[in-house]
N, C-alpha and C positions, 0 to 999 in steps of 0.2 A: 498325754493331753486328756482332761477329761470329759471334755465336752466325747473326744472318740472312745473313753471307755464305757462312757452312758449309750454311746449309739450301738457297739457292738457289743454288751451284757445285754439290752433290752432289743437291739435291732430295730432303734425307733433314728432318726435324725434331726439331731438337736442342733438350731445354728444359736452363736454366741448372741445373738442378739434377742433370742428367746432368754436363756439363760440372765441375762442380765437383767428385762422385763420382770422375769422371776424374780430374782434378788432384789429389784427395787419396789415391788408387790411387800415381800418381807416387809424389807425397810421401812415402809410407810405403811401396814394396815399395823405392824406389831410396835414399831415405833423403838427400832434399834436397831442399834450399828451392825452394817454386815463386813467383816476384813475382808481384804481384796482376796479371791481365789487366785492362787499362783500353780495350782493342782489338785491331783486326786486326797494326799494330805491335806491340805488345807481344806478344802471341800468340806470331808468325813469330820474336820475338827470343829467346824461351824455345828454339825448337826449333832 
């Protein structure tokens, strides 16, 4: 899951609902498409 490998690399706690906040910050200040994270691949592949 990556939301749990973000929390235990950094030791911080990430809930999905931050995360998504984030995604749609991307999505509307940069003004494009973000694919659905399905994981830590997919994640890494956006960035």
């Amino acid at each position: 899951n990556l939301i749990d490998t973000i929390s235990d690399t950094h030791n911080e706690r990430i809930t999905i609902d931050y995360l998504t906040f984030l995604i749609d910050i991307i999505k509307n200040y940069y003004k494009v498409e973000v694919p659905k994270i399905d994981g830590v691949t997919n994640f890494l592949g956006i960035l």
